[in-house]
MILO-66833 format. One line per field, with one value per residue (C-alpha): residue number from 0; x negated, y, z negated; residue in three letters. Coordinates in Angstrom, 1 decimal. Layout:
! MILO-66833
k [NUM; ...]
c1 [X; ...]
c2 [Y; ...]
c3 [Z; ...]
r [ALA; ...]
! end
This chain:
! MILO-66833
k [0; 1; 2; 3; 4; 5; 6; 7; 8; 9; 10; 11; 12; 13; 14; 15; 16; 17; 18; 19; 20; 21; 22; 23; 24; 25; 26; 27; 28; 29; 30; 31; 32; 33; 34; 35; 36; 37; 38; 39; 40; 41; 42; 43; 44; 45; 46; 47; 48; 49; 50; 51; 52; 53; 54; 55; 56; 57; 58; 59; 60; 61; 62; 63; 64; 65; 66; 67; 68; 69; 70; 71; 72; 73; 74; 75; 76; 77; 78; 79; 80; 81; 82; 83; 84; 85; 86; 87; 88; 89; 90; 91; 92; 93; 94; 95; 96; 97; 98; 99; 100; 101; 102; 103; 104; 105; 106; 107; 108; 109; 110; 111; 112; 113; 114; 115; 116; 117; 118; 119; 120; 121; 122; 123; 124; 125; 126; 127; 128; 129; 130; 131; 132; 133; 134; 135; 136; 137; 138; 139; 140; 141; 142; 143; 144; 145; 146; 147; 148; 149; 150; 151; 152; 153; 154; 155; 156; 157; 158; 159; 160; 161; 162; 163; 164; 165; 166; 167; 168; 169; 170; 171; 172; 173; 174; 175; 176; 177; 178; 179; 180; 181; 182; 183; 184; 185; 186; 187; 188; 189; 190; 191; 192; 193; 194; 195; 196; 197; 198; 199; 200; 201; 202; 203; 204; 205; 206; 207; 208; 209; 210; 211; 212; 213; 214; 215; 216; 217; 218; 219; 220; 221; 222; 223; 224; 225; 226; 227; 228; 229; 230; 231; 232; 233; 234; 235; 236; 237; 238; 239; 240; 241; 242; 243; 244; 245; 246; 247; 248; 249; 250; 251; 252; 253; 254; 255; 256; 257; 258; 259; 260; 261; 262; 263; 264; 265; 266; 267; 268; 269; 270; 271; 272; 273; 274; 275; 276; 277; 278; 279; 280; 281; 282; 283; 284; 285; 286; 287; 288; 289; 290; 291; 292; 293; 294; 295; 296; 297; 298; 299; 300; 301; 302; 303; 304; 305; 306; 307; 308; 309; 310; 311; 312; 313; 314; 315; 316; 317; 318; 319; 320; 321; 322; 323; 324; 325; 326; 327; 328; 329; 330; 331; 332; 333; 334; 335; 336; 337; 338; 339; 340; 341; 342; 343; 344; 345; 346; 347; 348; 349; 350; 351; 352; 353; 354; 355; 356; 357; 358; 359; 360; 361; 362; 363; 364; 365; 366; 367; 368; 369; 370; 371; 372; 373; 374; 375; 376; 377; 378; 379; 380; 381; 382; 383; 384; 385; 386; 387; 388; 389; 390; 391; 392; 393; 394; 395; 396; 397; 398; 399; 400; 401; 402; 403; 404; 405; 406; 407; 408; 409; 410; 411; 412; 413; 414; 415; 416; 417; 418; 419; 420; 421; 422; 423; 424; 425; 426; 427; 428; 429; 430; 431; 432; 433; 434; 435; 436; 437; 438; 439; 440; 441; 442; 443; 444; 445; 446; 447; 448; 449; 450; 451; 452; 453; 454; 455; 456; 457; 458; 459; 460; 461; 462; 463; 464; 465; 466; 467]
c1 [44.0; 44.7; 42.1; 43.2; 43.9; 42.2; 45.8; 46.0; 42.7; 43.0; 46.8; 45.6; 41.8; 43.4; 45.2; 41.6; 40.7; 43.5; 42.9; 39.2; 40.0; 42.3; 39.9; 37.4; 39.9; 40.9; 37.4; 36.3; 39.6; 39.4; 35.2; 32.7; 30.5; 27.3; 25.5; 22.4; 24.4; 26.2; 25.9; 23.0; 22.3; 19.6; 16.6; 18.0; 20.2; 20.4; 21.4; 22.2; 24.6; 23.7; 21.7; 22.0; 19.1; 19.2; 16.4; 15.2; 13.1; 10.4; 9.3; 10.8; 8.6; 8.8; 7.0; 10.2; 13.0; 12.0; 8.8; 8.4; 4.7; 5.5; 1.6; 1.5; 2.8; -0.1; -2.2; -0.4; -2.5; -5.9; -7.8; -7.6; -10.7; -13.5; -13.0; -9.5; -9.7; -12.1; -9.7; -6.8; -7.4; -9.2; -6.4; -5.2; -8.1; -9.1; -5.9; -5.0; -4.4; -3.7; -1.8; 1.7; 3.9; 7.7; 9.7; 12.9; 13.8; 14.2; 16.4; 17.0; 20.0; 22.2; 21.8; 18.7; 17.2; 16.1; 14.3; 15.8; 15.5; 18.1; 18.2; 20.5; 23.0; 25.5; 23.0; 21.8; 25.4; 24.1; 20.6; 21.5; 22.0; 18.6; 15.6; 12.9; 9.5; 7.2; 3.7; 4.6; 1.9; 1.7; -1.5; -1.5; 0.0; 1.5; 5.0; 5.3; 2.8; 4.7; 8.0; 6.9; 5.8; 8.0; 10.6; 8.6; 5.4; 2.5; 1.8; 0.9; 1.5; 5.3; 6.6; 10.6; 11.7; 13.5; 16.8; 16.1; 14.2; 17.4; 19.6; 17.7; 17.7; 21.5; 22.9; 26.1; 29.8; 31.0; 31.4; 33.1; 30.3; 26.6; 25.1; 22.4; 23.4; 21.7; 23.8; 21.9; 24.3; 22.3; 19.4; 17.1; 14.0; 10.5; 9.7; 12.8; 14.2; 10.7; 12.7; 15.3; 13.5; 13.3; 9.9; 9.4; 12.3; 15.2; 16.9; 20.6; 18.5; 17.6; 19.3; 22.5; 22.4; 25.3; 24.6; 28.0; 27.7; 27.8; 29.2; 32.5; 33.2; 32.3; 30.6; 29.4; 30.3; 32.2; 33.2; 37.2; 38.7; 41.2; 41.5; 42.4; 44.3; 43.0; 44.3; 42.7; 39.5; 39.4; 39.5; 37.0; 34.6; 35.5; 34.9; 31.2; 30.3; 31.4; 28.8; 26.2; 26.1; 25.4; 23.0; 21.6; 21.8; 19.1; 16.9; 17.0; 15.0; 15.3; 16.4; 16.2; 19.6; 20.6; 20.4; 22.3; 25.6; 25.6; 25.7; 28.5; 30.8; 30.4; 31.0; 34.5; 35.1; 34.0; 36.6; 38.9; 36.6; 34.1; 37.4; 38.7; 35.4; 34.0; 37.7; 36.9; 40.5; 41.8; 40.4; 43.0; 42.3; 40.7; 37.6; 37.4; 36.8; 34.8; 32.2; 32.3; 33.2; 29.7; 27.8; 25.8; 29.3; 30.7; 27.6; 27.7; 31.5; 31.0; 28.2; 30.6; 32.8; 30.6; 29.5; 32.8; 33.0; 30.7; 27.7; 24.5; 22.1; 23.0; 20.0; 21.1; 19.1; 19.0; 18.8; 16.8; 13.3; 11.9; 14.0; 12.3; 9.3; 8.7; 4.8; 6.3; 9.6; 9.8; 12.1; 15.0; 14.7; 14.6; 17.6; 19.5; 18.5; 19.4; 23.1; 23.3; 22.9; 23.7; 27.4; 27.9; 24.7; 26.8; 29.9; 28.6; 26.9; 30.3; 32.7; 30.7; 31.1; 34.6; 35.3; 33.2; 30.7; 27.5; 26.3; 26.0; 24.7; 21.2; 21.0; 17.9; 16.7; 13.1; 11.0; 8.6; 6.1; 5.9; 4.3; 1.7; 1.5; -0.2; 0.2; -0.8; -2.8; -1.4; 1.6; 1.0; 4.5; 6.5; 9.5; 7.2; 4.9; 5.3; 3.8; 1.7; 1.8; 0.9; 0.8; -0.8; 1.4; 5.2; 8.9; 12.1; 14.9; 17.1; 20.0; 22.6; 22.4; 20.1; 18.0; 17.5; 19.1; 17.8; 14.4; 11.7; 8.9; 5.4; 3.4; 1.1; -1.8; -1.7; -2.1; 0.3; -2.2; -2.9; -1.7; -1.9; -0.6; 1.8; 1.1; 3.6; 2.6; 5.5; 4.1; 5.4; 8.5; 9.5; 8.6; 11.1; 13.4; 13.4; 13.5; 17.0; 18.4; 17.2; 14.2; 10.5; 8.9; 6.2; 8.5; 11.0; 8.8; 8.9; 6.9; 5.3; 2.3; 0.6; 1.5; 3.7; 4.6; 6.5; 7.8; 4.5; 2.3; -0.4; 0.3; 2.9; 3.7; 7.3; 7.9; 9.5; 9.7; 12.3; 14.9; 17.8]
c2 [85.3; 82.1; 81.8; 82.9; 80.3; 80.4; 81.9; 84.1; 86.0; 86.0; 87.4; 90.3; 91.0; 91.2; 94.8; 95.8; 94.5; 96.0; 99.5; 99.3; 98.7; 101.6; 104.0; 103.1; 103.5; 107.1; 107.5; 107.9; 109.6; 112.7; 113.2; 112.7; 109.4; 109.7; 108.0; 108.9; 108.8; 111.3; 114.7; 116.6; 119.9; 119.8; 122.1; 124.6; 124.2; 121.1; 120.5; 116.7; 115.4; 111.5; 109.4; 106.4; 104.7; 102.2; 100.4; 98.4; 95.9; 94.3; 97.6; 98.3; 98.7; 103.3; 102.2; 100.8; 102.8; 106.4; 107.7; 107.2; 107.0; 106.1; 107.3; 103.4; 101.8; 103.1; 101.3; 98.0; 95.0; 97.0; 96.4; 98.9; 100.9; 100.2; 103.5; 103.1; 99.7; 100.5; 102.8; 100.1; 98.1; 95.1; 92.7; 94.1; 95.3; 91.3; 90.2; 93.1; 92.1; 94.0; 97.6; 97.1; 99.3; 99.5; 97.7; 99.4; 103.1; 106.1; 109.3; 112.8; 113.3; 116.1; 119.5; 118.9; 116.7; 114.5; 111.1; 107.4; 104.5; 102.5; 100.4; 102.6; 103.9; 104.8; 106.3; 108.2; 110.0; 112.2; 113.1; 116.8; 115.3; 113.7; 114.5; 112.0; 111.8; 110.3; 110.9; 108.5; 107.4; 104.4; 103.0; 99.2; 97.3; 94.2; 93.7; 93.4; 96.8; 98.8; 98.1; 99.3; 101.9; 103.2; 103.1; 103.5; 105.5; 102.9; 99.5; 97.1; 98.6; 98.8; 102.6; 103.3; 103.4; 106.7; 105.6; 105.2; 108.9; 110.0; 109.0; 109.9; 113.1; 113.5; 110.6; 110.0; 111.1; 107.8; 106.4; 102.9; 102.5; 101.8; 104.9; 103.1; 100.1; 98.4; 96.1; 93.1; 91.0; 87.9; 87.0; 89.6; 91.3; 90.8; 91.9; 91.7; 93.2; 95.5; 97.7; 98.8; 98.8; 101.6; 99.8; 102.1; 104.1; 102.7; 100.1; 101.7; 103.1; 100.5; 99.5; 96.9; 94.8; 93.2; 90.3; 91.2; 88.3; 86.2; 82.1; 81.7; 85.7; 86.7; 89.8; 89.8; 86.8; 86.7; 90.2; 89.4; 86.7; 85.2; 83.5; 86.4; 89.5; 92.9; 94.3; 91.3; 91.3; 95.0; 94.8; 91.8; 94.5; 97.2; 95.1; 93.8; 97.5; 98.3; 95.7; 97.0; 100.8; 99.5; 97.7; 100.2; 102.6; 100.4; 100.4; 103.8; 104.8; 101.6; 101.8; 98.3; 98.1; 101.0; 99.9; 96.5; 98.5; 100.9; 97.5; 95.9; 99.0; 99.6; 95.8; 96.2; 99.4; 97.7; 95.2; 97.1; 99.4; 97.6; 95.3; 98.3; 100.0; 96.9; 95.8; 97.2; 95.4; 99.0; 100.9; 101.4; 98.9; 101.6; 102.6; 98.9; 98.5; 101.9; 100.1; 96.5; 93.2; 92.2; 92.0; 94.9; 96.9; 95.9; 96.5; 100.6; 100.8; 100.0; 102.4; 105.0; 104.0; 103.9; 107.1; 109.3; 107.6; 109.2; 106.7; 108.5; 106.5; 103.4; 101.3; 99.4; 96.4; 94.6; 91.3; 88.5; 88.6; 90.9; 90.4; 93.5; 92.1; 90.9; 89.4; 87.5; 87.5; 90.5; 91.6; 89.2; 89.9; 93.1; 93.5; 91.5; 93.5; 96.9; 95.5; 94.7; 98.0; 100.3; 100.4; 100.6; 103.3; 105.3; 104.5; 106.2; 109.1; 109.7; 109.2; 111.1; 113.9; 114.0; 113.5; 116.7; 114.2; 114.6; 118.3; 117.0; 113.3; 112.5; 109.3; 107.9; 105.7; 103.1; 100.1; 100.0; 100.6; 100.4; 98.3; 98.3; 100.0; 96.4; 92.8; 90.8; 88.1; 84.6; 83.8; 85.0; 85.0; 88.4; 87.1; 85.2; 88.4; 90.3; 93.8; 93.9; 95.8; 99.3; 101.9; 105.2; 106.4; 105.5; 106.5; 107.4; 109.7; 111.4; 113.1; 115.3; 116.6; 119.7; 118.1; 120.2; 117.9; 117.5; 117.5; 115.6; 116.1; 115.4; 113.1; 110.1; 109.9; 109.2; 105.5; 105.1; 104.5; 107.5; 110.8; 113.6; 116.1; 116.9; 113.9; 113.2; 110.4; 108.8; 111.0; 113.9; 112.0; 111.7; 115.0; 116.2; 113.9; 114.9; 118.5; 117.9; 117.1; 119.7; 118.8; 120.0; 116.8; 117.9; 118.8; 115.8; 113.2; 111.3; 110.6; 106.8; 105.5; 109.0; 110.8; 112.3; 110.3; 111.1; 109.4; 110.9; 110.6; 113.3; 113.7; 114.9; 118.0; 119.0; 119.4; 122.4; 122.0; 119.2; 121.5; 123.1]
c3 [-246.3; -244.0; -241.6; -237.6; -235.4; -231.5; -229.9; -232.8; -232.1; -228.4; -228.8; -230.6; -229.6; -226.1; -226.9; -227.5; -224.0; -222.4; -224.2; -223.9; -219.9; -219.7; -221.6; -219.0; -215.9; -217.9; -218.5; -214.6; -213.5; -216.0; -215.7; -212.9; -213.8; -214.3; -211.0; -209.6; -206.0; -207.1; -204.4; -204.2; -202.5; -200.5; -200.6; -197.6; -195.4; -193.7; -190.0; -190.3; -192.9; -192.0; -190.0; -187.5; -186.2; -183.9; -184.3; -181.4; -183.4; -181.0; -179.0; -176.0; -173.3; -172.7; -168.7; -168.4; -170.0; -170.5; -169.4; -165.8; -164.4; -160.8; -160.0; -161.7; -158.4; -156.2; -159.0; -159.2; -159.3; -159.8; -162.8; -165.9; -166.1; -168.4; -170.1; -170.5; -172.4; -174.4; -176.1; -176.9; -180.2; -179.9; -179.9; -177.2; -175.1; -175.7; -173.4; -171.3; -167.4; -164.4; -163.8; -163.4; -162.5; -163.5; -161.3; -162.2; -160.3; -162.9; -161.7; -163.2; -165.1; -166.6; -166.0; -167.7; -165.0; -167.7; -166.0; -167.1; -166.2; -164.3; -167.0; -168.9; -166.8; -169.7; -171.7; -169.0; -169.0; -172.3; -171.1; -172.4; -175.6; -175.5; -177.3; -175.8; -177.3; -175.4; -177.2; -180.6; -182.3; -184.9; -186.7; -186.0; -182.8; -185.0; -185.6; -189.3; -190.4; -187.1; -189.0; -192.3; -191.1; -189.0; -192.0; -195.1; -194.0; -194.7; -192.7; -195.6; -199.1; -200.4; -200.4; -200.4; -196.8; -194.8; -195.6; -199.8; -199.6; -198.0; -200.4; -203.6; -201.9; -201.0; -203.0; -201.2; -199.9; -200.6; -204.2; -202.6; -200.0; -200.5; -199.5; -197.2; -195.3; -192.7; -190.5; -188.8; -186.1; -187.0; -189.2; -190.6; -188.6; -189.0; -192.6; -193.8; -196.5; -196.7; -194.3; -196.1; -199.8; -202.6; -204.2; -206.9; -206.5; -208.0; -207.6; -206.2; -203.3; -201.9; -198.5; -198.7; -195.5; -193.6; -191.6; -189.4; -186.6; -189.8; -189.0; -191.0; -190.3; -194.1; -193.6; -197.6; -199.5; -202.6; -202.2; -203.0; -205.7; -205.0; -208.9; -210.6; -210.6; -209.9; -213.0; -214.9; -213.2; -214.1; -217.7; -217.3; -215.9; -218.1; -221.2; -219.3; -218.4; -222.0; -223.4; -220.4; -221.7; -225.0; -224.4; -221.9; -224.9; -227.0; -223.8; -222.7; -219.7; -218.1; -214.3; -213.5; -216.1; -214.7; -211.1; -212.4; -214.1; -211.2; -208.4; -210.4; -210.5; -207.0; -205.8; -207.6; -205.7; -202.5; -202.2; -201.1; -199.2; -197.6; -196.4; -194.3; -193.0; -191.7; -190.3; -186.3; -185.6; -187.2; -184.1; -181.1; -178.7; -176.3; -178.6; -179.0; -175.3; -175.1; -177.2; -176.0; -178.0; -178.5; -181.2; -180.7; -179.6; -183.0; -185.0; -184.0; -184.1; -187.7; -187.5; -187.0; -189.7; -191.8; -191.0; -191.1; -194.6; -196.0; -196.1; -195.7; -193.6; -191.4; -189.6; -186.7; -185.9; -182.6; -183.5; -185.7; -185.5; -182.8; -179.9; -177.4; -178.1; -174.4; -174.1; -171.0; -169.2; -169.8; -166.0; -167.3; -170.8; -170.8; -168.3; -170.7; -174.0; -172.1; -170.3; -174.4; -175.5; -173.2; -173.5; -176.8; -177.4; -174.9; -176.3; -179.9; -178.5; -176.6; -179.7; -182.4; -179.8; -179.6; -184.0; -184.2; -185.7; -183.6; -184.4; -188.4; -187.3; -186.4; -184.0; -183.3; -180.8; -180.4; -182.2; -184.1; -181.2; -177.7; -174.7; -172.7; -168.8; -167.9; -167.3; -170.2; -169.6; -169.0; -166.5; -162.6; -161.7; -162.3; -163.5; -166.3; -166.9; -169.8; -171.6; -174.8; -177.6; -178.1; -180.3; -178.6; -176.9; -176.9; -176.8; -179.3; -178.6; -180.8; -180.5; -182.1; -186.0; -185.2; -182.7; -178.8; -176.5; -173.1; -173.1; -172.9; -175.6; -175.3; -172.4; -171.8; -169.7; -165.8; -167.0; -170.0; -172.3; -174.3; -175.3; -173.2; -175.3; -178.1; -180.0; -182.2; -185.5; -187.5; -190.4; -188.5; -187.4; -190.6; -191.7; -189.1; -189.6; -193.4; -192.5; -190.7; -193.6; -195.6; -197.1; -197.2; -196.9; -199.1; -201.8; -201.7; -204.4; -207.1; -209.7; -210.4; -211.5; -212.3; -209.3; -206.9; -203.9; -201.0; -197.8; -195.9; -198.1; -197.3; -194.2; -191.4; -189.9; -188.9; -184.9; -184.9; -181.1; -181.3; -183.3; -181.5]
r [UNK; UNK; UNK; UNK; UNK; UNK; UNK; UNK; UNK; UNK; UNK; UNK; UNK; UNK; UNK; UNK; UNK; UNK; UNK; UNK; UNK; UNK; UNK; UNK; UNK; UNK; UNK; UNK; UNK; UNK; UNK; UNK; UNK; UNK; UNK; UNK; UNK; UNK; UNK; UNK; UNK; UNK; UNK; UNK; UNK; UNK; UNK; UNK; UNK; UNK; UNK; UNK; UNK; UNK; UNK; UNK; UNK; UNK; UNK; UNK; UNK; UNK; UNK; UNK; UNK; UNK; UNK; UNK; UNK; UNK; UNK; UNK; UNK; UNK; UNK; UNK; UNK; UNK; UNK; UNK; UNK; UNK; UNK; UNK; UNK; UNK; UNK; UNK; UNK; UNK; UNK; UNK; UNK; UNK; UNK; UNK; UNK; UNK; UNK; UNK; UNK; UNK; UNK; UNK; UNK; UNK; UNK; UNK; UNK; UNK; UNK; UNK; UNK; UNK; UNK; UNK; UNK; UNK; UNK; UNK; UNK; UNK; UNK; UNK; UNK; UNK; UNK; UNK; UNK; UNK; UNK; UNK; UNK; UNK; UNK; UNK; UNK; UNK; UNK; UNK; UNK; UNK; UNK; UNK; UNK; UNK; UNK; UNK; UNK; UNK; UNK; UNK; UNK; UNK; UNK; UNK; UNK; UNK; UNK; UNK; UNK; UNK; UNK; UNK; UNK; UNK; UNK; UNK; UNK; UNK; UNK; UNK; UNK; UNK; UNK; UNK; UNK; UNK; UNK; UNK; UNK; UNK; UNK; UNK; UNK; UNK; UNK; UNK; UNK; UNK; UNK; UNK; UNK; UNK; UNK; UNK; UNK; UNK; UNK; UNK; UNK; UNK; UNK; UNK; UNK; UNK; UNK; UNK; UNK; UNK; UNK; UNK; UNK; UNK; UNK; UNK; UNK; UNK; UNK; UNK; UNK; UNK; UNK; UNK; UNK; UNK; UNK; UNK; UNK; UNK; UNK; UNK; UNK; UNK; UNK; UNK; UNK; UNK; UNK; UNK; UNK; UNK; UNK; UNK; UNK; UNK; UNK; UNK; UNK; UNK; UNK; UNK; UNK; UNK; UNK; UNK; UNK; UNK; UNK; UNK; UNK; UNK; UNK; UNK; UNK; UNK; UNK; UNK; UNK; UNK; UNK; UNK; UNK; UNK; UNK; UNK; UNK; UNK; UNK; UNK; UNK; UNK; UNK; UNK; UNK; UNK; UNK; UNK; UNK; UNK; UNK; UNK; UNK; UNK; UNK; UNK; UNK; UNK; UNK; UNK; UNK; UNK; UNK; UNK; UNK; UNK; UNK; UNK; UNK; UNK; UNK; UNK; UNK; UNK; UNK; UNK; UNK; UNK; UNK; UNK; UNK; UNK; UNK; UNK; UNK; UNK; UNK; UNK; UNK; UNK; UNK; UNK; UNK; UNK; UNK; UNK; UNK; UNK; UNK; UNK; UNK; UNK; UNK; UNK; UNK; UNK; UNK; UNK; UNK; UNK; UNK; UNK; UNK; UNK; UNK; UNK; UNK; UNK; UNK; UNK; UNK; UNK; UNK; UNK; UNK; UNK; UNK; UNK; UNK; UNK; UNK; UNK; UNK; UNK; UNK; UNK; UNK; UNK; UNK; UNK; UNK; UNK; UNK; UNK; UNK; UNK; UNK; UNK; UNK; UNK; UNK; UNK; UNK; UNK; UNK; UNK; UNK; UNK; UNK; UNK; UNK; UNK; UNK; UNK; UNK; UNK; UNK; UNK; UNK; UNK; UNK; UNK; UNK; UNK; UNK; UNK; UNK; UNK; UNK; UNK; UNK; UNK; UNK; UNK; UNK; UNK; UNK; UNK; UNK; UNK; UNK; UNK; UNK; UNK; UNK; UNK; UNK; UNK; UNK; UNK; UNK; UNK; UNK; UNK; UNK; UNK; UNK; UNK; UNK; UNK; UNK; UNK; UNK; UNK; UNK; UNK; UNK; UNK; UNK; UNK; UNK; UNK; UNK; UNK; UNK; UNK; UNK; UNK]
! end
């Protein structure tokens, strides 16, 4: 037998390409794959379908935006009791200043009289949609351990955040989507990609984030090839996939290979999807305008898209870093941060409402923490003066998927600075949260390292007071 020359064996292995391409295209079209994102029932009936948060990543100051305490003015200038300092963690009770009281008016709204701030005149427009807790409670008043634990349940070790629990829960609606994406207008928040992680969970729950103010305008690099043909590139990934489950097959029970073939299937799928959900030029010019051309506007128009494709929980950030955290400045900055925000928040509430959307989406508002109701120390002049952290104490809202609109839950003390009553801890937050979307938080676990863990650990409590 003369031995095959190079074309020769290209010319006829490629029919075994080609064929072992098509068998995998026929392969997916006749049966359901095998994913873990595949649907899941939840454990009861679930109120809320998907999730948006808006995360305000900084703290926004709740003296300032939704819980009023205008027996602060009387106050301004006087010094905080020594009782009252003594209960603020050191750090802050080591450079806490003078009472001052909000400088910006807050009104009743809605039928449900609901008080906000000035600040937020759009959002004001869907008070009875509101849920507004104003008696959060967090563990430590620093940036980095109030963003892990506001998504992932623990300040310092590395748990899966909210949004992976959701989606090993659910999985998701859409198969040519990441089912948890977190979309970031420009550079990442403190912590970074801790926010969005699965840890021990794996790997294809973790969150995908979009920077989507990105320079250039590539909202994820290298997600379409221009060298090659779709039908081409196809068979190139059917015959890598092919060589991926075998492999896999050798290794059984490893995830991390799991994760690996499941990421390269789906960045196939996304380029055409990802093209057309991110594309907001699709939208008629007067949703476009409802939400603003602003980075923020942008970011939760594709929020929405996102959502009515199926993707099962989206985390809106602010900005890089911590932009509401306002030590000083804080009467420009925070006008700026709100004029930001404000429309398009509105603009989201108000067009989930008319696609039928809001009654199965939970939208939820805050930072990781709030400020405090004084001065901290440093500048004298009040356009320079800022808040201080604090943990004891502050504000989120939520609205829609399940949640009783129009009300205000829980209250601080006379001075802002504690909790009243109805505290509410992010254990239970996310025990509620968890609960709208059909899961007994105490149930929803997994299994690493020789025990059950679970988004709140040993704790929480579900606020059955917050459900409509």
């Amino acid at each position: 037998m003369s031995p095959l020359s190079r074309r020769d064996l290209l010319r006829k292995t490629g029919f075994g390409f080609g064929a072992m391409a098509a068998s995998d295209l026929l392969a997916s079209a006749s049966a359901p794959a095998e994913t873990p994102l595949a649907v899941r029932q939840p454990q009861f009936p679930a109120r809320a379908k998907r999730v948006i948060h808006l995360f305000m990543n900084g703290g926004p100051s709740q003296i300032d935006t939704f819980d009023p305490k205008p027996e602060l003015l009387k106050l301004d200038g006087q010094e905080l009791p020594d009782s009252i300092k003594e209960t603020l963690q050191p750090t802050q009770r080591n450079r806490v200043g003078t009472i001052w009281g909000s400088p910006f008016q807050f009104s009743k709204h809605g039928q449900s009289g609901l008080e906000i701030s000035e600040l937020f005149p759009h959002v004001a427009k869907h008070a009875d949609d509101l849920c507004v807790i104003r008696s959060m409670e967090s563990e430590i008043a620093n940036h980095s351990p109030g963003l892990l634990m506001m998504n992932c349940g623990h300040p310092v070790l590395p748990r899966p955040s909210i949004g992976s629990w959701a989606l090993y829960g659910l999985g998701t609606e859409s198969q040519d989507l990441p089912g948890y994406v977190v979309l970031i207008p420009s550079g990442m928040p403190t912590a970074q990609s801790r926010n969005w992680t699965s840890a021990f969970l794996p790997g294809v729950f973790q969150g995908t984030h979009i920077e989507t103010n990105a320079k250039g305008g590539e909202l994820i690099p290298h997600l379409t090839r221009d060298d090659i043909r779709p039908g081409t590139q196809r068979s190139q990934l059917a015959l890598t996939q092919f060589l991926n489950r075998r492999h896999r097959n050798q290794h059984e029970g490893d995830e991390r290979l799991e994760s690996r073939i499941h990421s390269m299937e789906l960045a196939f799928r996304m380029q055409s999807a990802a093209t057309d959900a991110f594309d907001v030029t699709k939208e008629p010019a007067t949703i476009r305008e409802m939400y603003g051309d602003t980075p923020v506007g942008r970011n939760l128009l594709m929020a929405r898209r996102l959502a009515e494709r199926g993707v099962r929980y989206i985390q809106c950030y602010h900005g890089a870093g911590q932009p509401w955290d306002n030590h000083s400045g804080l009467m420009p900055r925070i006008k700026s941060l709100c004029e930001e925000s404000d429309q398009p928040i509105a603009a989201l509430l108000t067009d989930l409402k008319l696609r039928g959307m809001l009654d199965d989406t939970l939208v939820i508002w805050g930072g990781e923490m709030g400020r405090t109701s004084t001065i901290q120390k440093g500048p004298k002049k009040i356009e320079q003066v800022g808040r201080d952290h604090h943990v004891d104490g502050f504000t989120i809202w939520m609205a829609g998927g399940g949640i009783k609109g129009g009300m205000a839950y829980g209250q601080t003390d006379d001075f802002g600075l504690g909790i009243a009553a109805n505290p509410v801890h992010v254990h239970d937050f996310h025990a509620t949260v968890l609960h709208l979307l059909g899961f007994d938080h105490k149930q929803l676990t997994y299994r690493y390292s020789g025990r059950d863990f679970r988004l709140t650990d040993i704790h929480g409590q579900v606020v059955d007071d917050l459900l409509a």
